[in-house]
Predicted model as a PDB file, atoms N, CA, C, CB and O in Angstrom, pLDDT in the B-factor column:
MODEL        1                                                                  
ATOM      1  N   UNK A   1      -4.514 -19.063  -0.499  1.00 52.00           N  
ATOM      2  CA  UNK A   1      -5.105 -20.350  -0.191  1.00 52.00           C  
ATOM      3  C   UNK A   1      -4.803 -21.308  -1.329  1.00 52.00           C  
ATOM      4  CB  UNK A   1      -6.630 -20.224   0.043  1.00 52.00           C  
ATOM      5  O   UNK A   1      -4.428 -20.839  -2.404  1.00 52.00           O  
ATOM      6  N   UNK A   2      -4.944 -22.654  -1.165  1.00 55.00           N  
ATOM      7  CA  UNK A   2      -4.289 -23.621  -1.946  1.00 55.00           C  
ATOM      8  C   UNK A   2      -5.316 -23.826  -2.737  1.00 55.00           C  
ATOM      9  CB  UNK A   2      -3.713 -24.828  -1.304  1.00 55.00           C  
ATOM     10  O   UNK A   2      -5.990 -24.847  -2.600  1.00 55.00           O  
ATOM     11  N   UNK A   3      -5.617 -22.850  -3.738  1.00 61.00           N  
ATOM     12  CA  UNK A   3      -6.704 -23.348  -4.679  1.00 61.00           C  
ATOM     13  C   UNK A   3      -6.299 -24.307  -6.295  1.00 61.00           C  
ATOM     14  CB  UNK A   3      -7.482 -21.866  -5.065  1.00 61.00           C  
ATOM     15  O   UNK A   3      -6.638 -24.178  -7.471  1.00 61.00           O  
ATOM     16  N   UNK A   4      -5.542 -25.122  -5.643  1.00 69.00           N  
ATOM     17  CA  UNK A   4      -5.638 -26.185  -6.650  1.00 69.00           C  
ATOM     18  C   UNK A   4      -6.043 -27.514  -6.441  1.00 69.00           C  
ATOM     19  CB  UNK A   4      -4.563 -26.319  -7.158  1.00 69.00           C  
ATOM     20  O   UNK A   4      -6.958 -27.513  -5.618  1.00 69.00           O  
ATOM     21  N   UNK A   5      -5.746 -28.732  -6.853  1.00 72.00           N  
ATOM     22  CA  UNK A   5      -6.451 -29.772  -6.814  1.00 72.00           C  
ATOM     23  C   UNK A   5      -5.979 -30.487  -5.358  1.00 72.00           C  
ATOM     24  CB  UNK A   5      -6.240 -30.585  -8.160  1.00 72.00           C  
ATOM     25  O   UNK A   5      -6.657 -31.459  -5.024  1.00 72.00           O  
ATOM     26  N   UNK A   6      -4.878 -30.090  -4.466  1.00 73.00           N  
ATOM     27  CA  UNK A   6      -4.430 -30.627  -2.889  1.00 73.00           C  
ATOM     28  C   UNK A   6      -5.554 -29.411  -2.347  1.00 73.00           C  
ATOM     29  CB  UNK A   6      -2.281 -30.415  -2.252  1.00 73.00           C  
ATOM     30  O   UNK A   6      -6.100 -29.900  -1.358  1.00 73.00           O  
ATOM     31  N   UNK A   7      -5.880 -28.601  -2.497  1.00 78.00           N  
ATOM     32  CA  UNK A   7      -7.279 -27.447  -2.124  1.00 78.00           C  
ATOM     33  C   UNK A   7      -8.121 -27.999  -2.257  1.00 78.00           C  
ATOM     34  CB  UNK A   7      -7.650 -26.202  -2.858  1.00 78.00           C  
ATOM     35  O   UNK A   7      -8.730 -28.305  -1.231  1.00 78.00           O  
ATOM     36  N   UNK A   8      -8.577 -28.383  -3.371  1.00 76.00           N  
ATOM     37  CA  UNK A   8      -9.798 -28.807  -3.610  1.00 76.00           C  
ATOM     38  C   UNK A   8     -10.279 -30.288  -2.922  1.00 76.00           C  
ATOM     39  CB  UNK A   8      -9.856 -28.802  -5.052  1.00 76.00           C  
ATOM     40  O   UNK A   8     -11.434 -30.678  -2.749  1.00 76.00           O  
ATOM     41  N   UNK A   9      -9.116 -30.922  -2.618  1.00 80.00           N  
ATOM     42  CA  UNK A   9      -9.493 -32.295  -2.285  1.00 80.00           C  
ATOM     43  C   UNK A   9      -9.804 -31.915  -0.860  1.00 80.00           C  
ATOM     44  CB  UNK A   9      -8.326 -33.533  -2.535  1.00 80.00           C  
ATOM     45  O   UNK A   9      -9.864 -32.950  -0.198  1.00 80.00           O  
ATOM     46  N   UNK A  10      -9.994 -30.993  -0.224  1.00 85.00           N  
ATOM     47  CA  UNK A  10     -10.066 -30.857   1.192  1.00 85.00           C  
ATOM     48  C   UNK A  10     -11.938 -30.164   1.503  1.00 85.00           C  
ATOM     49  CB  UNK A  10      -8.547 -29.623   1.710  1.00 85.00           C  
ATOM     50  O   UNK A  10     -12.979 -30.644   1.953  1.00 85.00           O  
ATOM     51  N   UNK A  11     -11.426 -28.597   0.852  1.00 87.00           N  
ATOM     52  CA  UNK A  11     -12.299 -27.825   0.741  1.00 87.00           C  
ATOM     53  C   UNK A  11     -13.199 -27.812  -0.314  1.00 87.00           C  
ATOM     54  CB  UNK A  11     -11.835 -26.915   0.849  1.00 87.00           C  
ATOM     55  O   UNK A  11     -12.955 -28.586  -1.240  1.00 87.00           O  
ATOM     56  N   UNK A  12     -14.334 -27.003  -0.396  1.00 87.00           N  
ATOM     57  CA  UNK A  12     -14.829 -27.332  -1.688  1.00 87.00           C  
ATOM     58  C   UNK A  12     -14.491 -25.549  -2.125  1.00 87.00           C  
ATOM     59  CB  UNK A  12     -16.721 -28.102  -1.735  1.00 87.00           C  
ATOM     60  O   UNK A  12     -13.954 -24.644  -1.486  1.00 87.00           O  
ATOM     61  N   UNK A  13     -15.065 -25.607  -3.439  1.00 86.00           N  
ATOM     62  CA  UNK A  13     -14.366 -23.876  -4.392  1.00 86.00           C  
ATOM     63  C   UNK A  13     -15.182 -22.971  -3.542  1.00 86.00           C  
ATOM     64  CB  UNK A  13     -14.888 -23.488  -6.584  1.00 86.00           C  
ATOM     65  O   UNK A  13     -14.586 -21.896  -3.484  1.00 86.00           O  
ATOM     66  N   UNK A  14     -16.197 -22.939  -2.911  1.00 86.00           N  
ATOM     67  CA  UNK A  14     -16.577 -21.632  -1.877  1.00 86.00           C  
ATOM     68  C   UNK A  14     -16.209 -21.688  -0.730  1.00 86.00           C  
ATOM     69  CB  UNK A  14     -17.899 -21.335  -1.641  1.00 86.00           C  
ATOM     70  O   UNK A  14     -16.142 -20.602  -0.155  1.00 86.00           O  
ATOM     71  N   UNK A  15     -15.927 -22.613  -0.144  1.00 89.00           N  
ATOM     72  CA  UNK A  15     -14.433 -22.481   1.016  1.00 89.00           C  
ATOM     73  C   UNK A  15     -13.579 -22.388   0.456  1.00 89.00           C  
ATOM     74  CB  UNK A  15     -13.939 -23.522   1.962  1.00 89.00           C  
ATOM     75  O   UNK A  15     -12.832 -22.520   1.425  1.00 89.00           O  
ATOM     76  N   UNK A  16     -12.929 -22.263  -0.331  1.00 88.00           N  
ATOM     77  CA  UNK A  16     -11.716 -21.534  -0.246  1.00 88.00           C  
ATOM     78  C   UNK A  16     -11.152 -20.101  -0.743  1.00 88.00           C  
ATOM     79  CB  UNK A  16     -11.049 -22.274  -0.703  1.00 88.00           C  
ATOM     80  O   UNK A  16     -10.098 -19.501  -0.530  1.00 88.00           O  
ATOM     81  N   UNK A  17     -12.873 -19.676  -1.864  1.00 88.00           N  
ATOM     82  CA  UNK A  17     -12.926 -18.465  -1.903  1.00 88.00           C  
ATOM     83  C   UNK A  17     -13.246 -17.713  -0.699  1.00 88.00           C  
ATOM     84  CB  UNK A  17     -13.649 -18.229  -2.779  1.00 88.00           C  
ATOM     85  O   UNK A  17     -13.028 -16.502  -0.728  1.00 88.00           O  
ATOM     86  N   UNK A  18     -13.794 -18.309   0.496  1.00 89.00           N  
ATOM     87  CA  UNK A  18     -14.346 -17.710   1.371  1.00 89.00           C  
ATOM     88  C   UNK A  18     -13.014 -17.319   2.571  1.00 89.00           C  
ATOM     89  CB  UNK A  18     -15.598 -18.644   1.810  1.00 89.00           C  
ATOM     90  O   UNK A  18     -12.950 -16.440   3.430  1.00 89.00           O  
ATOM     91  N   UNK A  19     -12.068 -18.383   2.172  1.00 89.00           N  
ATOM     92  CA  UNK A  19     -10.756 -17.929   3.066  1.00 89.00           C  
ATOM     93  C   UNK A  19      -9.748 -17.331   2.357  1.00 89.00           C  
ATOM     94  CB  UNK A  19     -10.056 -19.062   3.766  1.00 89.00           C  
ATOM     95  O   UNK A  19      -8.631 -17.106   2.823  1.00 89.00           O  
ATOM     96  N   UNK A  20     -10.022 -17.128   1.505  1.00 89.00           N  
ATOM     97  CA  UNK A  20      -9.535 -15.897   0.307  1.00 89.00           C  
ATOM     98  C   UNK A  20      -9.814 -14.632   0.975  1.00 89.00           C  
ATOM     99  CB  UNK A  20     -10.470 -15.887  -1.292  1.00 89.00           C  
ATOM    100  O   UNK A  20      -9.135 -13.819   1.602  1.00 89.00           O  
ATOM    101  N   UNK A  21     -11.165 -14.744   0.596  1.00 90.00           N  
ATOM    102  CA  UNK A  21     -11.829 -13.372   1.007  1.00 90.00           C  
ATOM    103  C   UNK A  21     -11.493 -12.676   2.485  1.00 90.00           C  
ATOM    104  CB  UNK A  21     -13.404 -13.623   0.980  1.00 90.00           C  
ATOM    105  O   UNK A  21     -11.092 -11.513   2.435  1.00 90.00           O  
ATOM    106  N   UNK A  22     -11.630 -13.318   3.839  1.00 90.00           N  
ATOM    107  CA  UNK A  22     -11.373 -13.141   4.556  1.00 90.00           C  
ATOM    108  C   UNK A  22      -9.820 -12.944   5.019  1.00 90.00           C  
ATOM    109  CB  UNK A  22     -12.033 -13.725   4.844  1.00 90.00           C  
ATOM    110  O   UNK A  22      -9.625 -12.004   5.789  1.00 90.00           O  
ATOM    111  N   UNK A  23      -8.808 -13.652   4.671  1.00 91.00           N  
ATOM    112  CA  UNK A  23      -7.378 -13.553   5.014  1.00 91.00           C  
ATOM    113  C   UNK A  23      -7.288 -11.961   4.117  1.00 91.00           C  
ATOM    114  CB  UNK A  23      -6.244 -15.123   4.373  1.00 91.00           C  
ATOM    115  O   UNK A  23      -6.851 -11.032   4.796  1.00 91.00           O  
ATOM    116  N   UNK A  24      -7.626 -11.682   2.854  1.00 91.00           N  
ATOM    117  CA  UNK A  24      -7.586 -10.766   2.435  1.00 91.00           C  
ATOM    118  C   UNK A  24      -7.668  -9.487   3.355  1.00 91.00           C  
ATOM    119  CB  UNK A  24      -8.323 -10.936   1.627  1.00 91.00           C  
ATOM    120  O   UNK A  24      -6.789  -8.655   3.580  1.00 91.00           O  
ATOM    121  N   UNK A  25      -9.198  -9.571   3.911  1.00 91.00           N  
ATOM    122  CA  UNK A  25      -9.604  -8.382   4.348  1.00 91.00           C  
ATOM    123  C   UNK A  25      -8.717  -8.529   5.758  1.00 91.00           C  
ATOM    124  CB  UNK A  25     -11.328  -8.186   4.413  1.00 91.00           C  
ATOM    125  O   UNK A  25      -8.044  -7.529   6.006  1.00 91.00           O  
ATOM    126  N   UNK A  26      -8.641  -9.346   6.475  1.00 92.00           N  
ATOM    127  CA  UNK A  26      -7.580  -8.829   7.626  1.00 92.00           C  
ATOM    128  C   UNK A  26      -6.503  -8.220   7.161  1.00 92.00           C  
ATOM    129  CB  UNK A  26      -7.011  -9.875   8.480  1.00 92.00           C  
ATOM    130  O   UNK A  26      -6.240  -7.090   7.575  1.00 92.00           O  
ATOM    131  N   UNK A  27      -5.795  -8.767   6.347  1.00 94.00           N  
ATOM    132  CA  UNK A  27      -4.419  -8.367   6.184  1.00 94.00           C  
ATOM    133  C   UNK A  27      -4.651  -6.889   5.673  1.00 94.00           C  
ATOM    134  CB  UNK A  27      -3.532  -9.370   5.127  1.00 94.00           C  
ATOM    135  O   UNK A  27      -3.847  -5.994   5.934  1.00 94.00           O  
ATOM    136  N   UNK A  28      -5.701  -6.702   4.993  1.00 92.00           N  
ATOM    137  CA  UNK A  28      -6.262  -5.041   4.290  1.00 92.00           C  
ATOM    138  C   UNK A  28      -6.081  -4.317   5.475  1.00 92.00           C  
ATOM    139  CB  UNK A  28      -8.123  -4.803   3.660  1.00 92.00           C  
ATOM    140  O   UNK A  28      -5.502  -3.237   5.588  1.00 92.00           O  
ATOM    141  N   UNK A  29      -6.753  -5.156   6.576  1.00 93.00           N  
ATOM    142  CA  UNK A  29      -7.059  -3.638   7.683  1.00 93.00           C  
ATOM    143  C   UNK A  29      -6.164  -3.596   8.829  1.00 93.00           C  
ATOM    144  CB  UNK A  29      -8.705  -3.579   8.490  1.00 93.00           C  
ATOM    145  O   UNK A  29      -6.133  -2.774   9.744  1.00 93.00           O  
ATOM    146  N   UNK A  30      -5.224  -4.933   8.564  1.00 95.00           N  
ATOM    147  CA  UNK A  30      -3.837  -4.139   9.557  1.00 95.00           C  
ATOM    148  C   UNK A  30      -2.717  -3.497   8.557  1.00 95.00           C  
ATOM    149  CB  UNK A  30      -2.819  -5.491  10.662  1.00 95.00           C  
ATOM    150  O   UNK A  30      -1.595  -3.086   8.852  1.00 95.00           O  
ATOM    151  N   UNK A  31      -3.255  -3.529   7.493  1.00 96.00           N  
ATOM    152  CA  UNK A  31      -2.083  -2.542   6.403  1.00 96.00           C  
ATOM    153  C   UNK A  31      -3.076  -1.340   6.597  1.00 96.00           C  
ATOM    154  CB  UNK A  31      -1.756  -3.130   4.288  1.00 96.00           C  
ATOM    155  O   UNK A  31      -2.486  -0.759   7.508  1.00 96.00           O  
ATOM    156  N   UNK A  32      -4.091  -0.653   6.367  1.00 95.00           N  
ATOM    157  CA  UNK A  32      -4.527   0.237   6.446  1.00 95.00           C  
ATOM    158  C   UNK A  32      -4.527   1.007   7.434  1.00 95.00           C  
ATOM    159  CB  UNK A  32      -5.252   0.075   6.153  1.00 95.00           C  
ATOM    160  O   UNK A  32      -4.580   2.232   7.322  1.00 95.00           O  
ATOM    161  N   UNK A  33      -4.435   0.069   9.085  1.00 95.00           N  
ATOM    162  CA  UNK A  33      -3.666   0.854  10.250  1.00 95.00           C  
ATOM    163  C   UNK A  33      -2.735   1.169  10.517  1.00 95.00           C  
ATOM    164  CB  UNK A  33      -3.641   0.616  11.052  1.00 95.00           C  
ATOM    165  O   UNK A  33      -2.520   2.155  11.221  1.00 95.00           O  
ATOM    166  N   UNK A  34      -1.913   0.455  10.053  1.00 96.00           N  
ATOM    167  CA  UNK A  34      -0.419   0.788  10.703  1.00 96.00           C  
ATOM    168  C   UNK A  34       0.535   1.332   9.620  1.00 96.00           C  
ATOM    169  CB  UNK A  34       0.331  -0.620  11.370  1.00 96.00           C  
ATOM    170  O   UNK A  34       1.692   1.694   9.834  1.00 96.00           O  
ATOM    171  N   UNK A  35      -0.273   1.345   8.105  1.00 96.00           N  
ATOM    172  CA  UNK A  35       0.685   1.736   7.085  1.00 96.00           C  
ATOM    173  C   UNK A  35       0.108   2.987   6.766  1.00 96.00           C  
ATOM    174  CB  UNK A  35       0.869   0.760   5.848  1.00 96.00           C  
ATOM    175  O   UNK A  35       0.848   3.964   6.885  1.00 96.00           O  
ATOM    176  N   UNK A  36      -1.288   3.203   6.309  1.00 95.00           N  
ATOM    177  CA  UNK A  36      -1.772   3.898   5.728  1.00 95.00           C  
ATOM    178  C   UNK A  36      -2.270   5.009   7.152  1.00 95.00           C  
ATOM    179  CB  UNK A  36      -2.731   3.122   4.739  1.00 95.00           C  
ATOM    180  O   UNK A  36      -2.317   6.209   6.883  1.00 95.00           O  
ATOM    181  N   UNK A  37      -2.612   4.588   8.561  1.00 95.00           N  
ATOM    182  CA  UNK A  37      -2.758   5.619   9.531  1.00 95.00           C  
ATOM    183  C   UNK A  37      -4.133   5.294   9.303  1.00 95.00           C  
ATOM    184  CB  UNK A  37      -2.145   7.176   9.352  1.00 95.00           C  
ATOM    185  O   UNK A  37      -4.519   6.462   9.271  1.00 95.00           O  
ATOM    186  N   UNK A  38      -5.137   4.653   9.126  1.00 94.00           N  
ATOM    187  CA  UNK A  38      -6.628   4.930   8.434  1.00 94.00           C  
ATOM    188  C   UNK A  38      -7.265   4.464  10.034  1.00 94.00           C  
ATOM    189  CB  UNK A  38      -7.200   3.691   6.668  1.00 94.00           C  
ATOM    190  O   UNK A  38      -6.765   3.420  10.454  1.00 94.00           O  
ATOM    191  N   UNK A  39      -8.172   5.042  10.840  1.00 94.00           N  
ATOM    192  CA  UNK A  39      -8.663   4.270  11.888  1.00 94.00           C  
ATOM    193  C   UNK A  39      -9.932   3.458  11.643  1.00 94.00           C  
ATOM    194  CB  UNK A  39      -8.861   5.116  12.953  1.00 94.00           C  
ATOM    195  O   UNK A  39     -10.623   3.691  10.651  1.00 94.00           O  
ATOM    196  N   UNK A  40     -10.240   2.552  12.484  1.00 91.00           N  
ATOM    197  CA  UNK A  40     -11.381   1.341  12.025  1.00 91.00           C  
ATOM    198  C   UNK A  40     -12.159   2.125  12.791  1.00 91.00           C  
ATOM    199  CB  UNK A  40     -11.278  -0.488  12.421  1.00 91.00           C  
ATOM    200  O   UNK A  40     -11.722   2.587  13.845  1.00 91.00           O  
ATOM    201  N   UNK A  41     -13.402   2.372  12.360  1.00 94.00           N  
ATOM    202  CA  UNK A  41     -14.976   2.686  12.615  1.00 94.00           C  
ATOM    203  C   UNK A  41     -15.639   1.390  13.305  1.00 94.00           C  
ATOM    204  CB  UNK A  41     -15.832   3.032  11.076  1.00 94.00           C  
ATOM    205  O   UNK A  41     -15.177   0.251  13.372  1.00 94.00           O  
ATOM    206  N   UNK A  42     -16.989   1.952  13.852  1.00 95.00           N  
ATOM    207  CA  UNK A  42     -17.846   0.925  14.288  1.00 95.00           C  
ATOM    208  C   UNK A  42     -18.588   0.935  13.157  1.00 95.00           C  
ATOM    209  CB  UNK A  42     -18.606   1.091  15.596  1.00 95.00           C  
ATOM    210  O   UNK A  42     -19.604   0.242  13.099  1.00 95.00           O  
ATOM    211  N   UNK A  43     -18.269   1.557  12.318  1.00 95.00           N  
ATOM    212  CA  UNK A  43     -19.030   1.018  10.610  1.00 95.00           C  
ATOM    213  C   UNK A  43     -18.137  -0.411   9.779  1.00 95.00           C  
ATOM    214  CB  UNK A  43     -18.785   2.742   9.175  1.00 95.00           C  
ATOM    215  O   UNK A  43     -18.513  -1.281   8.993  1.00 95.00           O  
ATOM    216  N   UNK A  44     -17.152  -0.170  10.265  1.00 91.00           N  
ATOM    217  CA  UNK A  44     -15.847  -1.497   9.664  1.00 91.00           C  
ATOM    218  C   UNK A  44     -16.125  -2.579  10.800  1.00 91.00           C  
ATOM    219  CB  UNK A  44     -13.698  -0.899   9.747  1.00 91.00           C  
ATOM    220  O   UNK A  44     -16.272  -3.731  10.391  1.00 91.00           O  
ATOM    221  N   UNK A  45     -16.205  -2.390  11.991  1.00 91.00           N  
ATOM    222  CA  UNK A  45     -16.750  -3.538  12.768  1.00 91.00           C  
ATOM    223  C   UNK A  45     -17.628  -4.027  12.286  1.00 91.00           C  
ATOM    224  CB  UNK A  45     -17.127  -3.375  13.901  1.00 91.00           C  
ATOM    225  O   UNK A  45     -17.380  -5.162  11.879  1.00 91.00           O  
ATOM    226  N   UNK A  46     -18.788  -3.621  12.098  1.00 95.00           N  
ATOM    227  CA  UNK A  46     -20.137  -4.340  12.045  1.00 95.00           C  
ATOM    228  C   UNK A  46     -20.014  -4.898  10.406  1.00 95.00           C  
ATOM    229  CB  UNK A  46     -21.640  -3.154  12.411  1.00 95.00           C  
ATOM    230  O   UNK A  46     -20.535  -5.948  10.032  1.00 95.00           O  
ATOM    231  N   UNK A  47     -19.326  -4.104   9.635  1.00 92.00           N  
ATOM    232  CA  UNK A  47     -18.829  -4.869   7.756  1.00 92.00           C  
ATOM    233  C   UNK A  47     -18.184  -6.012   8.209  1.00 92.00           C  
ATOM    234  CB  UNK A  47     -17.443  -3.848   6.488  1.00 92.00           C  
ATOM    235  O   UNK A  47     -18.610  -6.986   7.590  1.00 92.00           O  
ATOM    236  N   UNK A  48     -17.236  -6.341   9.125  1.00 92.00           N  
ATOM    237  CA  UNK A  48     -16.595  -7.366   9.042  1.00 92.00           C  
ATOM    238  C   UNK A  48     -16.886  -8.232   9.695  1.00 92.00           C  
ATOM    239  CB  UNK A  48     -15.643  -7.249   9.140  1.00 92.00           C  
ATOM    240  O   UNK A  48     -16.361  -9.308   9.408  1.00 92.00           O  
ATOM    241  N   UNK A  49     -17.992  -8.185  11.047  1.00 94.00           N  
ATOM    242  CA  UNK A  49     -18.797  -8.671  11.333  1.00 94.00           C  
ATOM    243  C   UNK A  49     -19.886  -9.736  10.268  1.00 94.00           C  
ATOM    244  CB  UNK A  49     -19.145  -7.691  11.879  1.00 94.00           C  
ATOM    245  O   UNK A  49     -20.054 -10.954  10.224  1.00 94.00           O  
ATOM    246  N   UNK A  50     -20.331  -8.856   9.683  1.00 94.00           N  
ATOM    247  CA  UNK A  50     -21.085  -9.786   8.526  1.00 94.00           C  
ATOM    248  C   UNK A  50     -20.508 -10.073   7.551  1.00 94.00           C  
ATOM    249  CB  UNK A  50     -22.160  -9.343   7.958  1.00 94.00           C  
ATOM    250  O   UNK A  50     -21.249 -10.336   6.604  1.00 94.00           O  
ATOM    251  N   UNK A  51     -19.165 -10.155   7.317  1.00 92.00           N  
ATOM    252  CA  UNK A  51     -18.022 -10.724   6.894  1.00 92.00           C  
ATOM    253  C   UNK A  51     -18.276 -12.061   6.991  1.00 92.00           C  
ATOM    254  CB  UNK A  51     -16.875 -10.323   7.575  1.00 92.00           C  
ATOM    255  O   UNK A  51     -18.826 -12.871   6.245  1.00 92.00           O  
ATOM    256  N   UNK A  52     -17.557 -12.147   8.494  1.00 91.00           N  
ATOM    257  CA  UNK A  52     -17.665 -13.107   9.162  1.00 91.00           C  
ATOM    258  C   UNK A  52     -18.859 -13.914   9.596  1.00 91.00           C  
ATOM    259  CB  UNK A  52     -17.154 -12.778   9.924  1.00 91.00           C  
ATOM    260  O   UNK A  52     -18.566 -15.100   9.750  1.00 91.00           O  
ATOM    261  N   UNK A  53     -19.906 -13.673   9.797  1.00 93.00           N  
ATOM    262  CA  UNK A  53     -20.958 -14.637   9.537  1.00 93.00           C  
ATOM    263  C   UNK A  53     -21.026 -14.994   8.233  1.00 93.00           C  
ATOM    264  CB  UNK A  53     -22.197 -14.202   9.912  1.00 93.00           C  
ATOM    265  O   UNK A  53     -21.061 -16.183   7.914  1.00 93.00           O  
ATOM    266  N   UNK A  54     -21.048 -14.136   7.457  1.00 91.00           N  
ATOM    267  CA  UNK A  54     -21.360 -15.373   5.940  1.00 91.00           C  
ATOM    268  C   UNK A  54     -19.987 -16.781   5.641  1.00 91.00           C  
ATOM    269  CB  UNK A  54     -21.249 -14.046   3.996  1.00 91.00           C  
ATOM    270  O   UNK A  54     -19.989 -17.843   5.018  1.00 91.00           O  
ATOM    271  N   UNK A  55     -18.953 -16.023   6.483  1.00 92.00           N  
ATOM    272  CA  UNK A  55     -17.897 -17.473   6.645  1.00 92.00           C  
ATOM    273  C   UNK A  55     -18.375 -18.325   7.604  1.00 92.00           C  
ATOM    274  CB  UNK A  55     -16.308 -17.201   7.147  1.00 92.00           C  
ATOM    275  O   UNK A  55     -18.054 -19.513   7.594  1.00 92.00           O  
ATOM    276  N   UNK A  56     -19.109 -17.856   8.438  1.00 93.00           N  
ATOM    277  CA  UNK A  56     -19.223 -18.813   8.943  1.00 93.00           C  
ATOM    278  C   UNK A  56     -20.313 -19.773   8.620  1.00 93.00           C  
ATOM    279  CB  UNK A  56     -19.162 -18.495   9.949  1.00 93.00           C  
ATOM    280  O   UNK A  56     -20.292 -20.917   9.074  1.00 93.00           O  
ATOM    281  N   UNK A  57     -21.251 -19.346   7.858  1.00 92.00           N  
ATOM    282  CA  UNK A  57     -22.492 -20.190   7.238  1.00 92.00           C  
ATOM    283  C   UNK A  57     -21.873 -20.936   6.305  1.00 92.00           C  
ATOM    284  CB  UNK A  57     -23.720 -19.366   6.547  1.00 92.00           C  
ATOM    285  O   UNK A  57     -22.152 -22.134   6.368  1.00 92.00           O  
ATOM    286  N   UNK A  58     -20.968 -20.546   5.285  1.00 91.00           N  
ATOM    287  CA  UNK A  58     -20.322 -20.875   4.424  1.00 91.00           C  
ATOM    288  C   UNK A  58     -19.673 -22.448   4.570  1.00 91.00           C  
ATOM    289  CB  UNK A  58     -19.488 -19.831   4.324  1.00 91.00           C  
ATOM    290  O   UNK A  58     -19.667 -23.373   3.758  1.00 91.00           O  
ATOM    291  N   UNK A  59     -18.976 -22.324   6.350  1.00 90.00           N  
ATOM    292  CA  UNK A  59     -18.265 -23.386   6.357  1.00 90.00           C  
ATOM    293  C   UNK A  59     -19.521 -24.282   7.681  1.00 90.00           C  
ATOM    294  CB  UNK A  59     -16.366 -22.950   6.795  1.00 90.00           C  
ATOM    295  O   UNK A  59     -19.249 -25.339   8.252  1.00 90.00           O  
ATOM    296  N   UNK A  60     -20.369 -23.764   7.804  1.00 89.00           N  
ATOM    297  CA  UNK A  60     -21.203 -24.554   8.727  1.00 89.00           C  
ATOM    298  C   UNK A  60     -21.977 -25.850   8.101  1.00 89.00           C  
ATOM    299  CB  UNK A  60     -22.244 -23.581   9.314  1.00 89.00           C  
ATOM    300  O   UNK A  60     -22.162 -26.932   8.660  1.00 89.00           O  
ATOM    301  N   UNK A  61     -22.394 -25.434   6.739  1.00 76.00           N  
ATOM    302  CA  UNK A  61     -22.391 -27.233   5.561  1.00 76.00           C  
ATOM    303  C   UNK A  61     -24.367 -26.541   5.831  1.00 76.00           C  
ATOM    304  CB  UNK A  61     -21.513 -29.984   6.816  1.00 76.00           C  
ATOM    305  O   UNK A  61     -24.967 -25.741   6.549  1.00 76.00           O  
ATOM    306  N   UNK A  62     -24.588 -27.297   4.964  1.00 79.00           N  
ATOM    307  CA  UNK A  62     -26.084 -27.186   4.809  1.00 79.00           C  
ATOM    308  C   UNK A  62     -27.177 -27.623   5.362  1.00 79.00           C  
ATOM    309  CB  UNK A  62     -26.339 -27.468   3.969  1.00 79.00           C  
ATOM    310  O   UNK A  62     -27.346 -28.801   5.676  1.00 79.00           O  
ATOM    311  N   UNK A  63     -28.427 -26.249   5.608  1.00 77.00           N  
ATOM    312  CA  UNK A  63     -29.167 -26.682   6.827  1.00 77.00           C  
ATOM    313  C   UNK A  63     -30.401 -27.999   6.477  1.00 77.00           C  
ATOM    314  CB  UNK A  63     -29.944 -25.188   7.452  1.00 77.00           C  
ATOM    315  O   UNK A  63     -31.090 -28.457   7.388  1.00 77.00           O  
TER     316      UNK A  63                                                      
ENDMDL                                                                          
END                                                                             
């Protein structure tokens, strides 16, 4: 993610750690399937699940 100052003028620094974080972990768990053989659990669903809600609070702006 473009975490410099064309980043920053868009997003603020926890959006873009937050699409850090997330592009990360996808790309983790289609390398871990198809490279490493590892299968996803309904324990990795529901982790990335609340993954994904805290991105999404993250970018929903304040209540």
């Amino acid at each position: 993610m473009p975490a410099n100052r064309i980043g920053h003028t868009v997003y603020s620094a926890a959006e873009l750690k937050t699409m850090q974080e997330v592009v990360t972990l996808l790309v983790f768990a289609v390398f871990s399937v198809t490279v490493l053989g590892e299968r996803l659990t309904m324990n990795h669903a529901v982790g990335f699940a609340m993954i994904f809600g805290g991105a999404w609070f993250i970018f929903r702006g304040p209540f």
